[in-house]
C-alpha positions as CSV (number, residue, x, y, z in Angstrom):
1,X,124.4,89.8,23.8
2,X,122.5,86.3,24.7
3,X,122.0,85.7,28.2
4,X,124.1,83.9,30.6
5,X,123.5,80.6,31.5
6,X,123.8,79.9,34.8
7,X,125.7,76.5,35.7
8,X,123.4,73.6,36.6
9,X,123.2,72.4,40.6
10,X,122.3,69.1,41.3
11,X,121.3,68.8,44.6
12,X,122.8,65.4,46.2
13,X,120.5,62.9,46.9
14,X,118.8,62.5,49.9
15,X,119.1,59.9,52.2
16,X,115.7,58.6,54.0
17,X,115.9,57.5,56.8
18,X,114.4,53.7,57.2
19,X,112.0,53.6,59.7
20,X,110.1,50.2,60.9
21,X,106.5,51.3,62.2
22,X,106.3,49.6,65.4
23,X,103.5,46.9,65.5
24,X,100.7,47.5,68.1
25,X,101.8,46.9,71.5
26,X,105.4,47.8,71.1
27,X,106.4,51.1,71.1
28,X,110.0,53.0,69.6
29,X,112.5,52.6,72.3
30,X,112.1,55.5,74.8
31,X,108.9,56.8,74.1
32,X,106.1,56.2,76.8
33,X,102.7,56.5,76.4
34,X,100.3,56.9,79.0
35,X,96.8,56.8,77.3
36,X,93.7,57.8,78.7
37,X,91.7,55.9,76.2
38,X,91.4,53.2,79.1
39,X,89.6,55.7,81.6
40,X,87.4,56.8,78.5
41,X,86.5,53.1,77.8
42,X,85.7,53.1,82.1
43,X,83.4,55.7,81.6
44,X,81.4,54.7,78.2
45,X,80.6,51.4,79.4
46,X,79.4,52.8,82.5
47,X,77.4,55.1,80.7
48,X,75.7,52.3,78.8
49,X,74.8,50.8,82.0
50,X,73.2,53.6,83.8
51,X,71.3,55.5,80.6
52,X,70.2,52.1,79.0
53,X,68.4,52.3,75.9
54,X,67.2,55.8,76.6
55,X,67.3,58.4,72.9
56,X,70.3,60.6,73.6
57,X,74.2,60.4,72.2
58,X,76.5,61.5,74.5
59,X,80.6,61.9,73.9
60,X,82.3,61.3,77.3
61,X,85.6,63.2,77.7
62,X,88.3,64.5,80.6
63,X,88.6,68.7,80.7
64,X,90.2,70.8,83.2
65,X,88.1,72.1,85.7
66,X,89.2,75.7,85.2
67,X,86.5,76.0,82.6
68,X,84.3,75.7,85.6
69,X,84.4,76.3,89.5
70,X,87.3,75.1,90.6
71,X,85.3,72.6,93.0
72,X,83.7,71.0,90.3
73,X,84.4,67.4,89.6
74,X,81.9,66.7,86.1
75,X,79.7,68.8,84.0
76,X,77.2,67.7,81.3
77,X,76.6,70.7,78.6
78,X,73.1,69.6,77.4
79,X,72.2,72.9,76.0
80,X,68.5,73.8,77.4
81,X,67.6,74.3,73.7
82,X,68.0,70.3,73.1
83,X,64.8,69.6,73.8
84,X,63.4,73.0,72.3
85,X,65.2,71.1,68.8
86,X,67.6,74.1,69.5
87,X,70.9,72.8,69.7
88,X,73.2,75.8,71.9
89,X,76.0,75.5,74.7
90,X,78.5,73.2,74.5
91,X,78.6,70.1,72.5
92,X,80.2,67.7,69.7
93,X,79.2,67.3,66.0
94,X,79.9,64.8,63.6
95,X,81.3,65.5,60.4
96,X,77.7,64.4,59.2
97,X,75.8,66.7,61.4
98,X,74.8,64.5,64.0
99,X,75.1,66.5,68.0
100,X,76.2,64.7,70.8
101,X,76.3,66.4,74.3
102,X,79.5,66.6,76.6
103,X,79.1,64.7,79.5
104,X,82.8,66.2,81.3
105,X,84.5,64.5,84.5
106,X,87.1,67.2,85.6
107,X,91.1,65.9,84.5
108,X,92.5,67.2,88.2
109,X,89.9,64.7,90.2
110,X,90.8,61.9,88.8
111,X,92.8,61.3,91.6
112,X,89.9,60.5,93.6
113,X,89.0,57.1,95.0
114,X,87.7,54.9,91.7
115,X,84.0,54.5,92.9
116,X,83.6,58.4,93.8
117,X,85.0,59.0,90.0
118,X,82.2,56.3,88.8
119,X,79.7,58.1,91.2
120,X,80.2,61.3,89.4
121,X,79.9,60.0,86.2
122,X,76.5,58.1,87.6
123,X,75.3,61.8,88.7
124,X,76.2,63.5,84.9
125,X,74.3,60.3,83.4
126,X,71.3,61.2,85.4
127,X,71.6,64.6,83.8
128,X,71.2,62.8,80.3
129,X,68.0,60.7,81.2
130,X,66.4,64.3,82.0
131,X,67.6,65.9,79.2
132,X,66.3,62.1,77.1
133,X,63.0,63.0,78.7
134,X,62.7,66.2,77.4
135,X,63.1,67.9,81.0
136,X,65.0,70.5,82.6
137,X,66.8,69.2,86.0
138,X,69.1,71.8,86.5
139,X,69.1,76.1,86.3
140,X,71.7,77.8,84.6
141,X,73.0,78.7,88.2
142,X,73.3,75.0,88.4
143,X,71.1,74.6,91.2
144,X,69.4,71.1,91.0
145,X,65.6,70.8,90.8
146,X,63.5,68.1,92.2
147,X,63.5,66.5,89.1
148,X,66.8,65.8,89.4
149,X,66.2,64.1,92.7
150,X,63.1,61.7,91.2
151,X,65.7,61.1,88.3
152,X,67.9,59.8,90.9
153,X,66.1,57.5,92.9
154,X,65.2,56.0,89.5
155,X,69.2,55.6,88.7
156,X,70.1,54.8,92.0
157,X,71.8,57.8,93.5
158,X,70.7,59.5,96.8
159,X,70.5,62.8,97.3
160,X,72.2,64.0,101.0
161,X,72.1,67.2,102.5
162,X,68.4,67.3,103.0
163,X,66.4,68.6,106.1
164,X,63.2,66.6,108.2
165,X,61.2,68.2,105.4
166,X,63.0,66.8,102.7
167,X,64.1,70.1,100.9
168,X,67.7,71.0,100.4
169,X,69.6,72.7,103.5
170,X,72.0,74.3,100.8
171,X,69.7,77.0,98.3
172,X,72.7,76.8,95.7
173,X,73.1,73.4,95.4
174,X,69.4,72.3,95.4
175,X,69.0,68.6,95.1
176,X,72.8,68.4,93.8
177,X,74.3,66.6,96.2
178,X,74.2,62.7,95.7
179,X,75.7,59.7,96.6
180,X,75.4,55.9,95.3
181,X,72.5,53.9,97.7
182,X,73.4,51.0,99.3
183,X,72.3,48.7,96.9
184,X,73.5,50.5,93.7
185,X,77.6,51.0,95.1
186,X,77.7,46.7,95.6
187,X,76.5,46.7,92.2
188,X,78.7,49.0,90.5
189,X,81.6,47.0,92.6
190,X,80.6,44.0,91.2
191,X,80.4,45.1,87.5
192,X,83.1,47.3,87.5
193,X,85.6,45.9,90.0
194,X,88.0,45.1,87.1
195,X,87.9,48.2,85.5
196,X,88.8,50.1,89.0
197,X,92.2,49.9,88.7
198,X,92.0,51.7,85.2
199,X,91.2,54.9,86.6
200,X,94.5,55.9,88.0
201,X,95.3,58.2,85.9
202,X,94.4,62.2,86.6
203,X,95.8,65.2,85.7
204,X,98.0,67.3,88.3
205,X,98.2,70.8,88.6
206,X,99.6,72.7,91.6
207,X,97.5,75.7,92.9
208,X,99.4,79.2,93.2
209,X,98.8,80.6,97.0
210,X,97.2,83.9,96.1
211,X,98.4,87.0,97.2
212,X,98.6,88.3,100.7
213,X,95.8,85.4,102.0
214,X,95.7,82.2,103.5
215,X,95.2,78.6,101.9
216,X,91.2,78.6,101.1
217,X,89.7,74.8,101.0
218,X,86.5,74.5,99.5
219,X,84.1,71.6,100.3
220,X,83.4,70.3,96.7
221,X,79.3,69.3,98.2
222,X,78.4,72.0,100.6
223,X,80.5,75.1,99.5
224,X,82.0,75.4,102.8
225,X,84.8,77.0,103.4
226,X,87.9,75.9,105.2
227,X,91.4,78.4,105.9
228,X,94.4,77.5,107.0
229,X,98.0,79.2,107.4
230,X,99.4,77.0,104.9
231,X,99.3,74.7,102.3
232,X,98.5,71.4,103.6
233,X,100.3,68.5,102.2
234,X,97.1,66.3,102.4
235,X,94.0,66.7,102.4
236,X,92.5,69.1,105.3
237,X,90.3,67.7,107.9
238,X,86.7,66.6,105.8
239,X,84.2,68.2,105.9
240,X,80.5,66.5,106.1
241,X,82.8,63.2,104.8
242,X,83.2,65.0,101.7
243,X,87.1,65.3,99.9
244,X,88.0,69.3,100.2
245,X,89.6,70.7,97.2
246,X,91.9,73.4,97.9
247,X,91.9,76.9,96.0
248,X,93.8,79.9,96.1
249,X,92.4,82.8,98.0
């Protein structure tokens, strides 16, 4: 007995939808895109301007913060091994090879004032010159060295919290604590004033009240430590004129 043929399906043509790829500048009705290439562009120019012509590649990006201290506003991941020609820690590779370090500005303060978001990213730069030069600025702690605070003074940034002595009041911190000199902040605002407005974008997160204890606001430059009975719906009262960043406790 042969077998049984089973009857032919045809399966109905499909129709494909026609769609018209918008042209640059005009998106599909309804869709909204709030890029932050623009804040990326900010902060590679700004880059240029503070390393210079100095030997190091750098990929500037926006992470969340809670891959570090809550307080934190920017992190640069040289890898100490950099200039051992060790590559380690956390960095970006070409598809050819080539290593670039992560200089990070935290997503969540971005919604700081435009020049304290450029400040920051002036204070990770100076990181990079170090790292350029072959030295190491900063322990693994993160406590900043003094090399860190000759590296400033050559890139423009102060460094506060200092006694009569000159050495840092806070141990942890070190020399970490900076702020733009006179001279350098009326530069940046005259470079940079158009791109201020760019930097409005930030990413918002809102911080659980942890169990059984009081709001907990932490001084992002001094570590201190403010606590009140309730979330405050702006900012607590500041703190040696530094913003205060509040945590759960």
């Amino acid at each position: 007995m042969g077998k049984r043929r089973e009857p032919k399906i045809e399966a109905p043509p499909v129709e494909v939808p026609s769609v018209e790829v918008p042209s640059e500048g005009s998106p599909p009705p309804g869709l909204q895109i709030e890029s932050a290439q623009p804040v990326l562009d900010v902060l590679e120019r700004y880059a240029r301007w503070v390393i210079g012509d100095l030997p190091v590649t750098i990929t500037p990006v926006l992470l969340s913060r809670g891959q570090k201290r809550r307080h934190c506003t920017g992190w640069t991941w040289a890898g100490i091994g950099i200039t051992r020609g060790q590559p380690d820690g956390v960095q970006w590779e070409t598809r050819n090879g080539k290593i670039s370090m992560e200089v990070a500005l935290a997503a969540e303060m971005l919604n700081r004032p435009p020049l304290e978001i450029l400040q920051t990213m002036h204070h990770e730069c100076t990181h990079c010159v170090a790292i350029a030069r072959g030295e190491k600025d900063c322990a693994a702690s993160g406590r900043h060295n003094v090399k860190f605070a000759v590296n400033c003074a050559a890139t423009g940034l102060q460094v506060l919290g200092l006694d009569d002595a000159g050495k840092p009041v806070n141990k942890t911190a070190g020399y970490g604590q900076t702020a733009y000199r006179p001279e350098t902040e009326a530069k940046v605002g005259e470079l940079f004033q158009a791109d201020l407005e760019t930097l409005g974008l930030f990413r918002h997160v809102e911080i659980a009240k942890g169990r059984g204890g009081p709001w907990k606001y932490k001084c992002i430059h001094c570590d201190a430590i403010f606590r009140g009975s309730e979330r405050w719906s702006e900012d607590p009262p500041a703190h040696c004129d530094a913003r205060m960043i509040a945590t759960a406790s």
